[in-house]
DRENKEVO-830494 format. One record per residue (C-alpha): residue in one letter; x, y, z; residue number from 0. Coordinates in Angstrom, 1 decimal, always signed. Layout:
! residues N
<atom residu="A" X="X" Y="Y" Z="Z" num="NUM"/>
...
***
This chain:
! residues 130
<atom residu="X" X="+0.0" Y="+0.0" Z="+0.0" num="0"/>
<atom residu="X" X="+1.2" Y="+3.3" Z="-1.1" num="1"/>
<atom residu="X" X="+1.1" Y="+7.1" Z="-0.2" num="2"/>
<atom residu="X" X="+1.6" Y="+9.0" Z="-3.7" num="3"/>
<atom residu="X" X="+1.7" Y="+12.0" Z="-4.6" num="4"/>
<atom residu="X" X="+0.5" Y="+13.5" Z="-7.7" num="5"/>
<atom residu="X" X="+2.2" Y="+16.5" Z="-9.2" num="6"/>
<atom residu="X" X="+1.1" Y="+19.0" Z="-12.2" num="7"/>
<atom residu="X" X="+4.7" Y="+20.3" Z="-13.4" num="8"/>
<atom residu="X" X="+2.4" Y="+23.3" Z="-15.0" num="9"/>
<atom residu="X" X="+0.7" Y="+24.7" Z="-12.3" num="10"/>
<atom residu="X" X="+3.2" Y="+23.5" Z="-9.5" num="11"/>
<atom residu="X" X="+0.2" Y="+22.3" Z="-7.7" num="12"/>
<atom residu="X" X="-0.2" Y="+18.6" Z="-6.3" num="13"/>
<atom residu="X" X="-1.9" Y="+15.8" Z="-4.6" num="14"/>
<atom residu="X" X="-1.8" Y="+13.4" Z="-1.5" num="15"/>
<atom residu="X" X="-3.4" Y="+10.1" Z="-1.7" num="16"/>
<atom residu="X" X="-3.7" Y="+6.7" Z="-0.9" num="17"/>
<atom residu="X" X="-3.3" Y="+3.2" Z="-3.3" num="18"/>
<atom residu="X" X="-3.3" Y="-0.3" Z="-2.4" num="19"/>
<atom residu="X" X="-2.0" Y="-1.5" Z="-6.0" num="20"/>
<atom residu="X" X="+1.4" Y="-2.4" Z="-7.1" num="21"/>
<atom residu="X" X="+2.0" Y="+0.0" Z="-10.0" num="22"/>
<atom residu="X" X="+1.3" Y="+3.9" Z="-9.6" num="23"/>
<atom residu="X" X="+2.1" Y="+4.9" Z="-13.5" num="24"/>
<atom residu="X" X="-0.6" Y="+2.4" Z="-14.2" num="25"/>
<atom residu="X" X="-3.1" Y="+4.1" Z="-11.8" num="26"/>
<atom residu="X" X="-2.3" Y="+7.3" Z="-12.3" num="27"/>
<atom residu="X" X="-3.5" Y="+6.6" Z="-16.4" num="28"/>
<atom residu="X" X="-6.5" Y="+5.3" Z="-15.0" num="29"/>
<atom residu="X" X="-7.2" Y="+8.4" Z="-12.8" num="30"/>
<atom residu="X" X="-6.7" Y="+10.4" Z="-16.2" num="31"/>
<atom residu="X" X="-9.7" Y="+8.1" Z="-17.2" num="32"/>
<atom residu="X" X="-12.0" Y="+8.8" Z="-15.0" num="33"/>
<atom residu="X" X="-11.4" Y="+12.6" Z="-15.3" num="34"/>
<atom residu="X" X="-11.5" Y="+12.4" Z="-19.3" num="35"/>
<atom residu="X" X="-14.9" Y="+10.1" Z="-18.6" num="36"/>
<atom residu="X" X="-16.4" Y="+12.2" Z="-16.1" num="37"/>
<atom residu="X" X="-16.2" Y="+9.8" Z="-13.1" num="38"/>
<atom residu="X" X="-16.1" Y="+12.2" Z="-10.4" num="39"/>
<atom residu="X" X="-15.4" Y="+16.0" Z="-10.3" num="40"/>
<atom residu="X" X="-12.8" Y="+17.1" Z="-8.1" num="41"/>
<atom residu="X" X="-9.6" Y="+19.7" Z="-7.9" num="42"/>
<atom residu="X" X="-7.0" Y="+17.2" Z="-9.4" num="43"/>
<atom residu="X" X="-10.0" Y="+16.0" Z="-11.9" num="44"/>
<atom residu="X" X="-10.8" Y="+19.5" Z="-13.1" num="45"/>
<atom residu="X" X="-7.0" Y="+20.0" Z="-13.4" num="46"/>
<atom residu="X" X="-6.5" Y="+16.6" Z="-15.6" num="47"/>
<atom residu="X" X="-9.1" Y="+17.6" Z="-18.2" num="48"/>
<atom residu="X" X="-7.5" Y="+21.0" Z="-18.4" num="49"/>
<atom residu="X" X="-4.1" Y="+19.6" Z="-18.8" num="50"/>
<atom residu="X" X="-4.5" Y="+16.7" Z="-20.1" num="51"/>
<atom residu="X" X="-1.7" Y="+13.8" Z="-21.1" num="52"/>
<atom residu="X" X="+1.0" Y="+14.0" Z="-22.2" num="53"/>
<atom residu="X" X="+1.9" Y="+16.6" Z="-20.3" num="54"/>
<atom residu="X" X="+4.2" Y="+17.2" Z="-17.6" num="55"/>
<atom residu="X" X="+2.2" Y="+15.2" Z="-14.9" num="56"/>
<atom residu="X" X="+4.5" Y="+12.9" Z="-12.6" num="57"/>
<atom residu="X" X="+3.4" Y="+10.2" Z="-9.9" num="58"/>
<atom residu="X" X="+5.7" Y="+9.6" Z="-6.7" num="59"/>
<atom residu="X" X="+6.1" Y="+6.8" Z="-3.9" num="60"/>
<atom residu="X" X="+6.3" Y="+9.0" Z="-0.6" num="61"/>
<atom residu="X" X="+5.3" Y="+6.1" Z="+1.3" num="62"/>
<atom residu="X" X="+5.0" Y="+2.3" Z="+1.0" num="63"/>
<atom residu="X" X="+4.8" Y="-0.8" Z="+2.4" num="64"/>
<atom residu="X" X="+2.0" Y="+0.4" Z="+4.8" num="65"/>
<atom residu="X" X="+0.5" Y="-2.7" Z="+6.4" num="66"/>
<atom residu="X" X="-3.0" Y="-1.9" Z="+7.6" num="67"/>
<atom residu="X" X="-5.5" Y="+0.6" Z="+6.6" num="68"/>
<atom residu="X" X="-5.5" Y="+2.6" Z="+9.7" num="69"/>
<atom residu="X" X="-1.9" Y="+3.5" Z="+9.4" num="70"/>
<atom residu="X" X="-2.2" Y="+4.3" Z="+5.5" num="71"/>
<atom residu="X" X="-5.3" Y="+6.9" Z="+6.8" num="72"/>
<atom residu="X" X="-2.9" Y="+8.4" Z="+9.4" num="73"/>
<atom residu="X" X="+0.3" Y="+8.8" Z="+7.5" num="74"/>
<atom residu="X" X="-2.4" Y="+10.4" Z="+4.4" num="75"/>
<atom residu="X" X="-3.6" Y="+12.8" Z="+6.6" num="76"/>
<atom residu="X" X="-0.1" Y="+13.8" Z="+8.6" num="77"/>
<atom residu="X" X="+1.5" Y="+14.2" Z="+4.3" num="78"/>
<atom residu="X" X="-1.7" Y="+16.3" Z="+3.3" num="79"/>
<atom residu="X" X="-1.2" Y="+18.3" Z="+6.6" num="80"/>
<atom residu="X" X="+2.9" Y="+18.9" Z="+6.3" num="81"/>
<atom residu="X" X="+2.3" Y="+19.6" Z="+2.8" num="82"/>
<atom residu="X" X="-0.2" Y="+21.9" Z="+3.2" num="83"/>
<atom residu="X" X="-2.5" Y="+20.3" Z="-0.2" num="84"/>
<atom residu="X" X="-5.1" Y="+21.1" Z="+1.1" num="85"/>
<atom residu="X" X="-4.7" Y="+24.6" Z="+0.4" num="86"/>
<atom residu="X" X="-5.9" Y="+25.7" Z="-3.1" num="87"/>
<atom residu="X" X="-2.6" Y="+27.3" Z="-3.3" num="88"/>
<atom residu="X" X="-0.8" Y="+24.7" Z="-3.0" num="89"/>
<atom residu="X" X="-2.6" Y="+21.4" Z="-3.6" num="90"/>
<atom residu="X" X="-5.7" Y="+19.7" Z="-5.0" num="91"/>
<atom residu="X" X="-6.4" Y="+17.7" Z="-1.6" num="92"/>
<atom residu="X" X="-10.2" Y="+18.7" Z="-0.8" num="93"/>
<atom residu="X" X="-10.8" Y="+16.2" Z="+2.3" num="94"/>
<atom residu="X" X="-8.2" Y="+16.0" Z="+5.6" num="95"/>
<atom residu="X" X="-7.0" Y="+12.4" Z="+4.2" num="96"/>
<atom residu="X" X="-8.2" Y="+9.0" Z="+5.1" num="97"/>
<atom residu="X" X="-11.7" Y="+9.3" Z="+4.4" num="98"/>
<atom residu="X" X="-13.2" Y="+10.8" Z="+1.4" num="99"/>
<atom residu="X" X="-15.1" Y="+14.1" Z="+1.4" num="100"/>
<atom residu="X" X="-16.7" Y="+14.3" Z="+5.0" num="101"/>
<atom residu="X" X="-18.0" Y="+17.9" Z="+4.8" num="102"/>
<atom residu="X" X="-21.6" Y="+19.4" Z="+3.8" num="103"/>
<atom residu="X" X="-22.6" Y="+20.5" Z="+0.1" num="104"/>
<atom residu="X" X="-24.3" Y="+24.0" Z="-0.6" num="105"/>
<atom residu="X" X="-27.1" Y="+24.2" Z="-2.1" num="106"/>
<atom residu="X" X="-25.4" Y="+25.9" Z="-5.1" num="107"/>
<atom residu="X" X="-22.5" Y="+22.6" Z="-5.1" num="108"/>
<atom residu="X" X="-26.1" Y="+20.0" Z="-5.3" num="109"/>
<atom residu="X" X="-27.8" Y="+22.0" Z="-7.5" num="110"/>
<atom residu="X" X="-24.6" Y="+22.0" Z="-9.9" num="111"/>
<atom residu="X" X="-24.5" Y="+18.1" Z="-9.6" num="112"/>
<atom residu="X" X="-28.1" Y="+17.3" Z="-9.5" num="113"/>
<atom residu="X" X="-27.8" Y="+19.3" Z="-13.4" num="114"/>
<atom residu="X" X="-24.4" Y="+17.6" Z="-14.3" num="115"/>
<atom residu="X" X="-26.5" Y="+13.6" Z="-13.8" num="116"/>
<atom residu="X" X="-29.7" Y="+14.4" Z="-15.4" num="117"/>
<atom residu="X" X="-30.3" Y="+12.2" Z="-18.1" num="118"/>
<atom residu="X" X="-27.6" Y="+9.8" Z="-17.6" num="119"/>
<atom residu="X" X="-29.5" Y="+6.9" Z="-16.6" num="120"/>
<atom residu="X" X="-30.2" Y="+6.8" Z="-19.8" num="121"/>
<atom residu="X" X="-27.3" Y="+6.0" Z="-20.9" num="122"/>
<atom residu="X" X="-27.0" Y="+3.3" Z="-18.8" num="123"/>
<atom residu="X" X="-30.5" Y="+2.2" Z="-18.9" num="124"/>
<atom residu="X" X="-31.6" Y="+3.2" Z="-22.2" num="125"/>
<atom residu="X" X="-35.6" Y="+3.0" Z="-23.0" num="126"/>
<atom residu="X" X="-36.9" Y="+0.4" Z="-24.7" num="127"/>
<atom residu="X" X="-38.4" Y="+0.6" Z="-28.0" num="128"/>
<atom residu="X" X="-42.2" Y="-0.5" Z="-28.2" num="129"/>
***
């Protein structure tokens, strides 16, 4: 299990997180995936579609061989802290670390993403022709 931390080379701006797979170049491609596909809308996201591949985006190892999920939580949340990403200044981090986004929306935040899903059941659920 990893600690990693993405970096946009353009912007100078990065991000703290957590994976449990073996290879960080593949899963970084995969989070430029889900940001080209839409699968979530967040800081780094919006910043992926923006600048997309290839360009000067870089994935590092700051920690691994975490053994349990309580200690990969802790050591995201003490890296996001130190590092300060959760400041828009510096970083794309919108939670603390170790647990996803834990805060309220506003009304204006699930008005915008009550608009961005209409319609898509559609396409995954498409009507049937009669």
């Amino acid at each position: 299990m990893f600690i990693y931390l993405i970096v946009n080379h353009i912007t100078g701006k990065y991000y703290v997180g957590q994976h449990k797979g073996p290879d960080l170049q593949r899963y970084l491609r995969y989070k430029f995936s889900d940001a080209r596909n839409y699968r979530g809308s967040s800081y780094l996201f919006n910043s992926m579609k923006k600048h997309p591949l290839p360009c000067d985006w870089t994935i590092h190892a700051l920690l691994s061989d975490v053994q349990t999920k309580a200690e990969l939580d802790q050591h995201e949340r003490d890296f996001i802290a130190f590092l300060k990403s959760q400041d828009p200044e510096f970083g794309y981090n919108i939670c603390r670390g170790g647990e996803g986004f834990t805060g309220t929306f506003s009304a204006e935040s699930k008005a915008k993403m009550s608009a961005s899903h209409k319609g898509h059941h559609y396409l995954r659920n498409p009507p049937k022709n009669k």
